[in-house]
ZADOKE-172262 format. One record per residue (C-alpha): residue number from 1; residue in one letter; x, y, z. Coordinates in steps of 0.001 Angstrom, whole numbers, padded with zeros to 6 digits. Layout:
N
@n: NUM, res: a, px: X, py: Y, pz: Z
...
# end
This chain:
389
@n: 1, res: x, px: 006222, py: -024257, pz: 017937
@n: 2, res: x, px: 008079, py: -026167, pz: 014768
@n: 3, res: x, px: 011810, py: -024045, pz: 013760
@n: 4, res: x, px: 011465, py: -022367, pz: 010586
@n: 5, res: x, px: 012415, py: -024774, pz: 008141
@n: 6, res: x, px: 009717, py: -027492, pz: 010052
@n: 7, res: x, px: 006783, py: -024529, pz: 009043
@n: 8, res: x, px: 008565, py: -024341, pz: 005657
@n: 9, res: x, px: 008509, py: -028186, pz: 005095
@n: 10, res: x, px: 004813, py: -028144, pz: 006874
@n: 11, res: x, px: 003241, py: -025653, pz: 004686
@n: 12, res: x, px: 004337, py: -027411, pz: 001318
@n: 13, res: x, px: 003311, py: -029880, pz: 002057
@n: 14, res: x, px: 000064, py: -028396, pz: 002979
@n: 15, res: x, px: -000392, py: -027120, pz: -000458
@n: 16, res: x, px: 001101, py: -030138, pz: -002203
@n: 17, res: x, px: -002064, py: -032175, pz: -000670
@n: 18, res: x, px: -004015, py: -029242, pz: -001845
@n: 19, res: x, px: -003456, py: -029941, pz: -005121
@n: 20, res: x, px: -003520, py: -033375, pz: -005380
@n: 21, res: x, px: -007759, py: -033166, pz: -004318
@n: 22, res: x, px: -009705, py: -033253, pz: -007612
@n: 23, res: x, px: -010664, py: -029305, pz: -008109
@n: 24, res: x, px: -014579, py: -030232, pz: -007272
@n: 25, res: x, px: -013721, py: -031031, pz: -004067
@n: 26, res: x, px: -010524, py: -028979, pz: -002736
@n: 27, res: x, px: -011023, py: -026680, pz: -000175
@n: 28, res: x, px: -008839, py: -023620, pz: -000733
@n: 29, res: x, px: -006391, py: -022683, pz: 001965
@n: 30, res: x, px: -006286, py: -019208, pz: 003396
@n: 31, res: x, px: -003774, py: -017710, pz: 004520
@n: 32, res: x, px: -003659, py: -016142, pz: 008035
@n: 33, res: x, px: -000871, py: -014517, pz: 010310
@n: 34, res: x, px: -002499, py: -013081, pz: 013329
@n: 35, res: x, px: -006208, py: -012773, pz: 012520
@n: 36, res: x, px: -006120, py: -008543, pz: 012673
@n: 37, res: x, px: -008002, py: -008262, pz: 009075
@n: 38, res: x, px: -010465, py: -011478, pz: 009464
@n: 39, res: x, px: -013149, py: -008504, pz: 009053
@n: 40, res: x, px: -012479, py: -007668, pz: 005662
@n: 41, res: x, px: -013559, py: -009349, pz: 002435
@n: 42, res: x, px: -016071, py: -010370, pz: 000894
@n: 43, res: x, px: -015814, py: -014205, pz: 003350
@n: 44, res: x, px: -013659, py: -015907, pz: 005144
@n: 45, res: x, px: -013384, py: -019531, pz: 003264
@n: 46, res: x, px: -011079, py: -022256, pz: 002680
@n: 47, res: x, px: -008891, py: -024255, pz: 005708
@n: 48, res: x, px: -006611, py: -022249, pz: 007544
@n: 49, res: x, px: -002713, py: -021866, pz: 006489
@n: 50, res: x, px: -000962, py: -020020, pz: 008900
@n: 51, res: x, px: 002120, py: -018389, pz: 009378
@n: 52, res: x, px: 002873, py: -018285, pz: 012758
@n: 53, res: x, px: 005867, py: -020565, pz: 012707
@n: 54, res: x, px: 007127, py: -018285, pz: 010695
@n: 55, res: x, px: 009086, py: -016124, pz: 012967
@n: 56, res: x, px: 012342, py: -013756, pz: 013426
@n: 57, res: x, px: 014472, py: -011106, pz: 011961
@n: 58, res: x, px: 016896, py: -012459, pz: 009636
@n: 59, res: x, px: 018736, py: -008718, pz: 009621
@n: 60, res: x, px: 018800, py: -005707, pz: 010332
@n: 61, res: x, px: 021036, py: -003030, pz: 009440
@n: 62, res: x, px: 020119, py: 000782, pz: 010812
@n: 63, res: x, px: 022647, py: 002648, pz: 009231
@n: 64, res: x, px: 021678, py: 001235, pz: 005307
@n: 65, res: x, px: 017854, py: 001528, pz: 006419
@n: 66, res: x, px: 016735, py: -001886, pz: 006218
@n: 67, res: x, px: 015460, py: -005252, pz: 007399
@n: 68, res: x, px: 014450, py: -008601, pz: 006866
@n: 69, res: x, px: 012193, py: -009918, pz: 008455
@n: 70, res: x, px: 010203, py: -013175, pz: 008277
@n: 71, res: x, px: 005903, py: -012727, pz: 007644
@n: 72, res: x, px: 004517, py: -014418, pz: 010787
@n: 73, res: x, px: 006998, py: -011665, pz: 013286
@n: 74, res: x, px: 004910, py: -009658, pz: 015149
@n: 75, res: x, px: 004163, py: -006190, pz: 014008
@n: 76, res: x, px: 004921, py: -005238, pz: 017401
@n: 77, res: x, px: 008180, py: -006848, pz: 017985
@n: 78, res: x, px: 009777, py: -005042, pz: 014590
@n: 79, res: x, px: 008304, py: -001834, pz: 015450
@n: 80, res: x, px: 010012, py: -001858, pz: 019407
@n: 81, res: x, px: 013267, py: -002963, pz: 017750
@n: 82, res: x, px: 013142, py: 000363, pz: 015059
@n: 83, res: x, px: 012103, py: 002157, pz: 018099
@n: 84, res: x, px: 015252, py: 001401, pz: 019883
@n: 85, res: x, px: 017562, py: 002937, pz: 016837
@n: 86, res: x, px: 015164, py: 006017, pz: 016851
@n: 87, res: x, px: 013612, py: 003987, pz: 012759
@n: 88, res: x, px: 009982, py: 003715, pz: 012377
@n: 89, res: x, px: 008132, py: 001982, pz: 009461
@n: 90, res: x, px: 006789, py: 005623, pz: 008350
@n: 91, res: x, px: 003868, py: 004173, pz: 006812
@n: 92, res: x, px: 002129, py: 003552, pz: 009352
@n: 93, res: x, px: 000663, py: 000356, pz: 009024
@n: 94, res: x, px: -002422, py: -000233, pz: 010882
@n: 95, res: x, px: -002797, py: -002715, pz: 014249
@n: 96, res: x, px: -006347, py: -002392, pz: 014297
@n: 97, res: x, px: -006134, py: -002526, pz: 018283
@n: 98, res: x, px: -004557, py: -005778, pz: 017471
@n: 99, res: x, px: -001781, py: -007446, pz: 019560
@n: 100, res: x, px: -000959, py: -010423, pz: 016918
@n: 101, res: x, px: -001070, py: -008149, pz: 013324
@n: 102, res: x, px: 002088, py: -009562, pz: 011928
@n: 103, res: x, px: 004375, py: -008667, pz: 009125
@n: 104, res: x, px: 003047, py: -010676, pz: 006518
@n: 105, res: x, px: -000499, py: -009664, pz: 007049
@n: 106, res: x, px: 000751, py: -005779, pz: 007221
@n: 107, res: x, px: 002229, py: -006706, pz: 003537
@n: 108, res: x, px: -000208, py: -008884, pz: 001960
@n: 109, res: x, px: -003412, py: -005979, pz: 003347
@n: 110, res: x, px: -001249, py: -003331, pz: 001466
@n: 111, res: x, px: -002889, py: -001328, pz: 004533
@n: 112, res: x, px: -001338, py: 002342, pz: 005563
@n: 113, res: x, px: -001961, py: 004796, pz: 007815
@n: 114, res: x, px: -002589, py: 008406, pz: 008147
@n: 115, res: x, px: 000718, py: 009516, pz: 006413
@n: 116, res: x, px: 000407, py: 007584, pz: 003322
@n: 117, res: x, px: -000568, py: 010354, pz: 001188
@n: 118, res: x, px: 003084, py: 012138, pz: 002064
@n: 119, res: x, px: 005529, py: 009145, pz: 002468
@n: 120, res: x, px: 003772, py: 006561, pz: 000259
@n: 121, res: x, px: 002278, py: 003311, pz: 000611
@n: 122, res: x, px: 003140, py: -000049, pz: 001819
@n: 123, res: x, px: 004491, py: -001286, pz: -001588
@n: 124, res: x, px: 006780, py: 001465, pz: -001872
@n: 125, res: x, px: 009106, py: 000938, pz: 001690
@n: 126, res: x, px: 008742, py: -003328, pz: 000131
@n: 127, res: x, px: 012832, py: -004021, pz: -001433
@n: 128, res: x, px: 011887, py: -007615, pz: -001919
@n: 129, res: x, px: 010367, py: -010890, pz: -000968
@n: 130, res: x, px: 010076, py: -014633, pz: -000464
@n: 131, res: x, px: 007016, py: -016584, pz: -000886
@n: 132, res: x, px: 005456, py: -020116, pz: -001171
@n: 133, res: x, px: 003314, py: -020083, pz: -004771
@n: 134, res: x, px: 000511, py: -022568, pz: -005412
@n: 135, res: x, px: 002594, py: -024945, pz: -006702
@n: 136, res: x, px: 004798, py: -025115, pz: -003657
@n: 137, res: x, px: 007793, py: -023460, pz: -004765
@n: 138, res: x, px: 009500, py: -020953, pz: -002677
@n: 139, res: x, px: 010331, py: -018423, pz: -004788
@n: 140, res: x, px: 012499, py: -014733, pz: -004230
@n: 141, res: x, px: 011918, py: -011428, pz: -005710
@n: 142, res: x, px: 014000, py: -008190, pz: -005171
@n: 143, res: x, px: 016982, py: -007584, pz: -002866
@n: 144, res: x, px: 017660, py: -005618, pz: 000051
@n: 145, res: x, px: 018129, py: -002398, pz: -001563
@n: 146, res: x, px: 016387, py: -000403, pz: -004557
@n: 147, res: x, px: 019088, py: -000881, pz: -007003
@n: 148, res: x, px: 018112, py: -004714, pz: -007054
@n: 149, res: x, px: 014552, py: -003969, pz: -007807
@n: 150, res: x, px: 014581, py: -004755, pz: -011697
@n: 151, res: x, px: 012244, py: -005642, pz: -013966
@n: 152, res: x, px: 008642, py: -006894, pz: -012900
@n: 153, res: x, px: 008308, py: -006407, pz: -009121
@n: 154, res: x, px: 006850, py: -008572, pz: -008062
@n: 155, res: x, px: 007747, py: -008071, pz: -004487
@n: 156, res: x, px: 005175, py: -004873, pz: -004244
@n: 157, res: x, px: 002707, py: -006898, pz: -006743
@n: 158, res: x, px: 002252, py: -009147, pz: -003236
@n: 159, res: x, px: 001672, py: -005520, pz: -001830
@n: 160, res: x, px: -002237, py: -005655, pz: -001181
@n: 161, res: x, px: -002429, py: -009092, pz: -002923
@n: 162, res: x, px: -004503, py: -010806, pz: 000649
@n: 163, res: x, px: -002657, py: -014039, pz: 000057
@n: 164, res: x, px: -004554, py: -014829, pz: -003157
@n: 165, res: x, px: -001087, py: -015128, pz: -004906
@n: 166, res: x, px: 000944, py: -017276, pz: -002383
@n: 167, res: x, px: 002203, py: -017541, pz: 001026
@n: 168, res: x, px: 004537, py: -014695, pz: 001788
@n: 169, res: x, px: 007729, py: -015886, pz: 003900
@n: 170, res: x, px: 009748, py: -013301, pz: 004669
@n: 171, res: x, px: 010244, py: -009159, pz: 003178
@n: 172, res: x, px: 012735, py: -006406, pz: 003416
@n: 173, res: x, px: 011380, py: -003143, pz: 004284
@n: 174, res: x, px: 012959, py: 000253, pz: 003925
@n: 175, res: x, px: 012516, py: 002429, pz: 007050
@n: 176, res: x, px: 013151, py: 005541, pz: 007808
@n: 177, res: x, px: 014457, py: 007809, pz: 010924
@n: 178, res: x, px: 011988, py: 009148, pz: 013379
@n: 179, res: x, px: 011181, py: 013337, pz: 011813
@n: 180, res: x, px: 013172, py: 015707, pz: 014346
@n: 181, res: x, px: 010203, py: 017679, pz: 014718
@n: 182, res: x, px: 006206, py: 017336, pz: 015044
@n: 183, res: x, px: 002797, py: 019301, pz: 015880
@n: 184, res: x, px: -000130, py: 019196, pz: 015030
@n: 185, res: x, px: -003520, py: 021769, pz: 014585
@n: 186, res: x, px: -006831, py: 021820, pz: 015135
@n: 187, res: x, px: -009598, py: 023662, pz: 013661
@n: 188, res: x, px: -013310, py: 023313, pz: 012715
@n: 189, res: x, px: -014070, py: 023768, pz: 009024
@n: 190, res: x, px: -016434, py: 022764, pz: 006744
@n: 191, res: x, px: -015448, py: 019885, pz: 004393
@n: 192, res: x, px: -015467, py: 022321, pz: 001305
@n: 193, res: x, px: -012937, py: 024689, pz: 003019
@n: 194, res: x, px: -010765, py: 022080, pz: 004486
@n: 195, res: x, px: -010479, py: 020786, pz: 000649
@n: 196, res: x, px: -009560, py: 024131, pz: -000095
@n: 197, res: x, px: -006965, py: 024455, pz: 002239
@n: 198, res: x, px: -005310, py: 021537, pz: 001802
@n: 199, res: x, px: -005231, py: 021116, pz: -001696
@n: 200, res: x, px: -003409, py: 024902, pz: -001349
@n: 201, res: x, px: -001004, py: 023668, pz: 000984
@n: 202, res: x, px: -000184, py: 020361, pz: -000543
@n: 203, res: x, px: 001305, py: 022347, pz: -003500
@n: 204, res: x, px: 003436, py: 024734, pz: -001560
@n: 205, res: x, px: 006829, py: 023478, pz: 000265
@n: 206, res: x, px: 005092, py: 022750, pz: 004000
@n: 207, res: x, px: 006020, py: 019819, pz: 005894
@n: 208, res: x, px: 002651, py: 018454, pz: 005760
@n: 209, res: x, px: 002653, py: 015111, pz: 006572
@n: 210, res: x, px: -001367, py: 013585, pz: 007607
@n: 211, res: x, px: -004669, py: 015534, pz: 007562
@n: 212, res: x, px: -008094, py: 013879, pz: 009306
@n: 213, res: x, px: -011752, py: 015784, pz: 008487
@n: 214, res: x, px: -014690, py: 014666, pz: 010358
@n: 215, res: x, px: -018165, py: 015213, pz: 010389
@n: 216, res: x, px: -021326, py: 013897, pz: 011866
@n: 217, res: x, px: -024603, py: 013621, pz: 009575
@n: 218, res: x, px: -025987, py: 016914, pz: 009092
@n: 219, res: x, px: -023530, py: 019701, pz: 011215
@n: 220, res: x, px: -022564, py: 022531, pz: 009209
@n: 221, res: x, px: -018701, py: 021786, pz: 009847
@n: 222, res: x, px: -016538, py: 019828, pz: 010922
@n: 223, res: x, px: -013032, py: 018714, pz: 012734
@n: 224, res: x, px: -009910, py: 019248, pz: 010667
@n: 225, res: x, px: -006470, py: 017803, pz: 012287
@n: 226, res: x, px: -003150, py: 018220, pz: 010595
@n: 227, res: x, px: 000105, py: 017096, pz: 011571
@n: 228, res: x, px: 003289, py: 018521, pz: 010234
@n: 229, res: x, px: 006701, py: 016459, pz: 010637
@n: 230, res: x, px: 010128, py: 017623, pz: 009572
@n: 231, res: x, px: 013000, py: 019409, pz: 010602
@n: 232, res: x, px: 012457, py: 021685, pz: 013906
@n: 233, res: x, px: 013065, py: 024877, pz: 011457
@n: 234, res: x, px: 010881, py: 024198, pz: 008656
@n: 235, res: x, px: 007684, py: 022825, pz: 011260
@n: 236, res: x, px: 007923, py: 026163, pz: 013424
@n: 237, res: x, px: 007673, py: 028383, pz: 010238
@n: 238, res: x, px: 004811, py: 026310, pz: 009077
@n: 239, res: x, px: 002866, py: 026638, pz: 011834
@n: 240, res: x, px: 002348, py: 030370, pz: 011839
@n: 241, res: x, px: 001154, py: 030544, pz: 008213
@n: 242, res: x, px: -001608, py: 027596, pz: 008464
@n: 243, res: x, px: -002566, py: 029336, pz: 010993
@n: 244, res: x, px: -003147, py: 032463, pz: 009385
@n: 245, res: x, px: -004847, py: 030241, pz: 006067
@n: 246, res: x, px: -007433, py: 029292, pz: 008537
@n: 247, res: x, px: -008051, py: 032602, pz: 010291
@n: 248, res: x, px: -008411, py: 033731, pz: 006504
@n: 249, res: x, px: -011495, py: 031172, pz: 005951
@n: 250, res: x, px: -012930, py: 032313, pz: 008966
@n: 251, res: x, px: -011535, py: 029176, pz: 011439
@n: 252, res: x, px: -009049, py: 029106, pz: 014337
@n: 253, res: x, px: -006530, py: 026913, pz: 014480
@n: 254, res: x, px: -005243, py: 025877, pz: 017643
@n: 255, res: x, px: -002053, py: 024140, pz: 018242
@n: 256, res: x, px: -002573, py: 020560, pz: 019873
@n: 257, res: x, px: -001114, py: 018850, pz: 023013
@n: 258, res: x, px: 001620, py: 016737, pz: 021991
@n: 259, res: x, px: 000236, py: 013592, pz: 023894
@n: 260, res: x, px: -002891, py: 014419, pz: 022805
@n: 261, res: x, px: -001853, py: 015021, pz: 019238
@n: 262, res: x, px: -000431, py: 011350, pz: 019622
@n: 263, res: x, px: -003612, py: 009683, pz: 020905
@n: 264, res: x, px: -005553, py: 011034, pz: 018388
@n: 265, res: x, px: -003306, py: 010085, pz: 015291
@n: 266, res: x, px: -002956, py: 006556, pz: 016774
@n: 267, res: x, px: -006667, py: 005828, pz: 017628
@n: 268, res: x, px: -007093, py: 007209, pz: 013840
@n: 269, res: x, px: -004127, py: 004591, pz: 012073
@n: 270, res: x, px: -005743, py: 001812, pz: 014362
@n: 271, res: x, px: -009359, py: 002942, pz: 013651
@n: 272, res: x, px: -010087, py: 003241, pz: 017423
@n: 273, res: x, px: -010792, py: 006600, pz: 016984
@n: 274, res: x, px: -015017, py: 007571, pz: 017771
@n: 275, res: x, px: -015597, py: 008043, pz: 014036
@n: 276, res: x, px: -014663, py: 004150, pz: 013537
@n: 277, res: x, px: -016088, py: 002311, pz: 016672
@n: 278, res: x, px: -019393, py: 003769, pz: 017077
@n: 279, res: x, px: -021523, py: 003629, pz: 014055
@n: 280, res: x, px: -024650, py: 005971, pz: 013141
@n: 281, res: x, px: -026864, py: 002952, pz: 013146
@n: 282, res: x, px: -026120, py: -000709, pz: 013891
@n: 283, res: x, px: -027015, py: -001724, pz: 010493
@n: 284, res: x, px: -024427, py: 000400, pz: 008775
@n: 285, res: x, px: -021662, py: -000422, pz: 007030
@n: 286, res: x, px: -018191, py: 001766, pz: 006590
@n: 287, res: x, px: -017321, py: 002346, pz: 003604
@n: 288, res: x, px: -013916, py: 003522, pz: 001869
@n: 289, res: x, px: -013608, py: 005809, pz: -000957
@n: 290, res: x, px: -010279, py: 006077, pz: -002966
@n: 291, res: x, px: -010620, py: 009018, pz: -004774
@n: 292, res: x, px: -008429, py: 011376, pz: -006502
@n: 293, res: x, px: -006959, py: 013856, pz: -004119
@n: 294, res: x, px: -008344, py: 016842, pz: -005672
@n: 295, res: x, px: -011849, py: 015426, pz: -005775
@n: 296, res: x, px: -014600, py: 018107, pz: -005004
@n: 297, res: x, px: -016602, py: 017439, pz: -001538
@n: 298, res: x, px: -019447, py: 014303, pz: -001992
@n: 299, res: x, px: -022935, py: 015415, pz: -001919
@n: 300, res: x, px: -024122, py: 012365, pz: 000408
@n: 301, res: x, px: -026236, py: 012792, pz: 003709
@n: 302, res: x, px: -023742, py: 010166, pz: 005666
@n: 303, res: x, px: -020964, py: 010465, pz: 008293
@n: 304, res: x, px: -017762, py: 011288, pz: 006676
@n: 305, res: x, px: -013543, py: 011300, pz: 007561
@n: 306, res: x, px: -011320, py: 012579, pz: 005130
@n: 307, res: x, px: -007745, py: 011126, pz: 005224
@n: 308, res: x, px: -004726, py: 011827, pz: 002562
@n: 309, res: x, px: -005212, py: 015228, pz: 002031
@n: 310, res: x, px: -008702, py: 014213, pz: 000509
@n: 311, res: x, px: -007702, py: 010783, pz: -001225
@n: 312, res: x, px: -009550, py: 008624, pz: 001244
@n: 313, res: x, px: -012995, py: 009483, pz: 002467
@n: 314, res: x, px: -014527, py: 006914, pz: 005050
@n: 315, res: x, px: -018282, py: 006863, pz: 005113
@n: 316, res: x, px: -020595, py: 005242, pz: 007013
@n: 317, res: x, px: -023710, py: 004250, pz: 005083
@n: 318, res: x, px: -026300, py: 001317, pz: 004795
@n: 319, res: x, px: -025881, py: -001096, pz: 002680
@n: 320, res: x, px: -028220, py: 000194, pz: 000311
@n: 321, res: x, px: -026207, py: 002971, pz: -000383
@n: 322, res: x, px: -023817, py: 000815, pz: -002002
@n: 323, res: x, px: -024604, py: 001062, pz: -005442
@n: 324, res: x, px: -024526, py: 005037, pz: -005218
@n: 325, res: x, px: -021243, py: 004604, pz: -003263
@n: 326, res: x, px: -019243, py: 002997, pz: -006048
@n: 327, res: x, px: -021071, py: 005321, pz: -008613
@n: 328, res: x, px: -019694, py: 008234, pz: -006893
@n: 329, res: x, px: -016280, py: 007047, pz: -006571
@n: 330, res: x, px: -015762, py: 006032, pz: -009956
@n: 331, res: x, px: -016827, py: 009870, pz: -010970
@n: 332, res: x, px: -014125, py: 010696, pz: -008504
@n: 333, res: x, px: -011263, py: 008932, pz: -010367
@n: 334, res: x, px: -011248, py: 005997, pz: -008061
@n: 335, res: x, px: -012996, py: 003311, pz: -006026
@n: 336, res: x, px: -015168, py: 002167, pz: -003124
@n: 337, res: x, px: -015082, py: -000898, pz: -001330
@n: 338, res: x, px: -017092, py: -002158, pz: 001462
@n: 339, res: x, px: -014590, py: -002197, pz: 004737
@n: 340, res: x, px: -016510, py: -003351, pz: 007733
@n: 341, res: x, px: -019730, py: -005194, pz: 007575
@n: 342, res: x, px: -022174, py: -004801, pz: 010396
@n: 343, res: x, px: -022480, py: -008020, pz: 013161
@n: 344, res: x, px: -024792, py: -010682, pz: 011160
@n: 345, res: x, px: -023767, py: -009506, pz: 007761
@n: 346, res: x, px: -021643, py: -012610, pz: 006557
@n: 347, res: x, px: -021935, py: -012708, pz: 002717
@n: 348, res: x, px: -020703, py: -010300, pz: -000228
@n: 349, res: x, px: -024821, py: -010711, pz: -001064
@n: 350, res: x, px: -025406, py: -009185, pz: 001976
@n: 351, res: x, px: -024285, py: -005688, pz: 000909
@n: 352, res: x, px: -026589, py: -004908, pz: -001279
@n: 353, res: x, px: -023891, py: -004455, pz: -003788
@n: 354, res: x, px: -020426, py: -005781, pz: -004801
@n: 355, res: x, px: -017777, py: -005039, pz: -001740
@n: 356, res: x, px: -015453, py: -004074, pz: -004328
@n: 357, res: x, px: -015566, py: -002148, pz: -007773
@n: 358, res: x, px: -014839, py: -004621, pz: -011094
@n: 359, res: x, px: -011634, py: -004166, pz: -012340
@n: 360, res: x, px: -011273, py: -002007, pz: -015401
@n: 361, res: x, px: -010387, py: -004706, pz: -018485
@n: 362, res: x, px: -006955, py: -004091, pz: -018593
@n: 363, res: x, px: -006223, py: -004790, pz: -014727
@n: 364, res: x, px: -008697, py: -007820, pz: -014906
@n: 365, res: x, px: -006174, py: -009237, pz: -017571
@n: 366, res: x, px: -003109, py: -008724, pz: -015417
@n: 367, res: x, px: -004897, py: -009787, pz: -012272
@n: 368, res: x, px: -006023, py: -013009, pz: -014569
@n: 369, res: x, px: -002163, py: -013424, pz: -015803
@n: 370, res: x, px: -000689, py: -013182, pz: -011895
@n: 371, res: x, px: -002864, py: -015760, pz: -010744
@n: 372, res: x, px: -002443, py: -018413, pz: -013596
@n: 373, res: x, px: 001231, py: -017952, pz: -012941
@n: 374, res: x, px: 001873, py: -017819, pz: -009557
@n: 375, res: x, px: -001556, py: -020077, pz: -008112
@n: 376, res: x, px: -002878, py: -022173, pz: -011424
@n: 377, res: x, px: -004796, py: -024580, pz: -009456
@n: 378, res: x, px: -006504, py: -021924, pz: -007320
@n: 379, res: x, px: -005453, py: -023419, pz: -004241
@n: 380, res: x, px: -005352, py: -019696, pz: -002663
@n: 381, res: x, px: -008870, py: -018399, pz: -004089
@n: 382, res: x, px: -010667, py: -018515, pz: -000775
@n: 383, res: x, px: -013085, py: -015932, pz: -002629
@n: 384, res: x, px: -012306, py: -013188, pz: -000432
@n: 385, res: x, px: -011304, py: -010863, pz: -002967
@n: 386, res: x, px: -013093, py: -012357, pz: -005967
@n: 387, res: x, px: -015699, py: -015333, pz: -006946
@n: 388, res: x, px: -014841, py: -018838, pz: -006626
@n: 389, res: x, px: -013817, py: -020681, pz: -009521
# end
């Protein structure tokens, strides 16, 4: 494999030849670290740019709570270093039962797991960045620590961004210390109740930090796990009073096995978890619903999880449904987007609706701006995100 400064010199020159091909017949280059999140989008297009030469911590400093690290490092191989100083990226971000997710794909997919709604999202633990833009310039935004962030940050705007703005090279991530305490519960509720509960206990000071409803087609309740993190004190005082919240709907809650609690909350962030592998039908699709958090229960006959304390309901649905899907969500305050695709289904056409919602005018505009500044020649619009141009 080429040293760093090889991929550098490789990969701009990559895109230099990119842009030299008349537009009507370049073939965009997509960018690709391990190959965890080839399922989503609407294809996969365009010649491969990847990042795997790309590897290695540049720092890392436990006692300021960051580190640098460059975008084709293996998710893995930052993780067992935090490990080792008792740090964690408290995110979450997914694997996807994945050995070769790497750091660039983690930032680029904007992807967290079941504790976003309590510690925030990927773009908020981002302090800065490096990355190649379509006119092969390697370009840095933000510093190491939050008082550099200044400005427009551009850093986080590569947050979620699937490489359609540029090649990211390296990131600095805030991280945080392992929570001195954990358990979780267990009870069966219906999906109105567990909305009830959690919306009561999200405003009062419990260390609630992930919450996972599920619910098969049809059954007049379903699962509800919640997982509580914190300081010993303040997790052992919670406990006793959820408890008694879901005795008062009429539920038990059961305190979980701590291996088992950790099984379960892994197979969820990876989406190995039952819910996600086996699908009602082999021609449905899943799909996800960002919706405000205090959004009422959906009146839809499908398979349902509720994640983020009601902000993120997973459905499983045909792709007929799709339509109804993003009608629903938009009610809701938010969006739907098609996540996985059934085997066969290879085309956004294939859905039976758009994969994604279109972007209210004002972020089409800003989306429009960001990409005529950082990629003019649309060397990175594989048309995974949006149409061809």
């Amino acid at each position: 494999m080429p040293d760093y400064s090889q991929a550098l010199d490789a990969i701009v020159q990559r895109i230099s030849h990119a842009r030299s091909v008349p537009a009507h017949h370049r073939t965009p280059l997509r960018v690709r670290g391990g190959g965890s999140k080839d399922f989503f989008g609407a294809r996969l297009h365009g010649e491969l740019l990847e990042t795997r030469g790309l590897q290695g911590i540049v720092s890392y400093e436990p006692t300021e709570l960051v580190v640098t690290v460059r975008s084709g490092t293996l998710l893995s191989e930052l993780e067992a270093l935090l490990q080792a100083q008792n740090q964690c990226l408290p995110f979450e971000p997914p694997h996807f039962g994945h050995a070769g997710t790497t750091i660039g794909g983690l930032v680029a997919s904007g992807l967290s797991g079941p504790s976003r709604a309590s510690v925030g999202a990927t773009r908020d633990f981002v302090l800065g960045a490096r990355f190649i833009n379509g006119l092969g310039e390697h370009l840095t935004f933000g510093g190491q620590v939050m008082k550099n962030v200044a400005g427009y940050d551009v850093s986080r705007v590569l947050a979620g961004s699937w490489g359609t703005l540029g090649l990211i090279t390296e990131v600095s991530l805030k991280v945080l210390a392992f929570a001195p305490s954990e358990a979780s519960l267990v009870c069966n509720l219906g999906q109105g109740e567990t909305l009830q509960l959690l919306h009561r206990w999200g405003g009062q000071p419990l260390p609630l930090n992930a919450s996972c409803w599920q619910c098969e087609p049809g059954a007049a309740s379903g699962r509800l796990t919640v997982r509580l993190r914190g300081a010993q004190a303040a997790v052992q005082a919670a406990l006793p009073k959820m408890q008694a919240d879901v005795q008062a709907l009429g539920g038990q809650a059961q305190a979980a096995d701590a291996e088992a609690a950790m099984f379960f909350w892994d197979a969820v962030r990876n989406q190995q978890h039952a819910f996600f592998t086996q699908a009602p039908s082999d021609s449905d699709c899943l799909w996800r619903l960002s919706v405000a958090q205090t959004s009422p229960v959906l009146d839809i006959p499908y398979a349902q999880c509720v994640e983020w304390q009601g902000a993120q309901r997973w459905v499983w649905a045909p792709a007929a449904a799709g339509t109804q899907l993003h009608a629903l969500a938009r009610k809701a305050g938010g969006h739907a987007s098609l996540f996985r695709r059934p085997a066969g289904a290879l085309a956004d056409t294939d859905a039976g609706a758009p994969m994604f919602d279109a972007l209210e005018a004002t972020q089409q505009r800003i989306q429009t701006a960001l990409q005529a500044e950082f990629d003019p020649d649309g060397v990175f619009n594989t048309g995974r995100l949006h149409a061809l141009t």
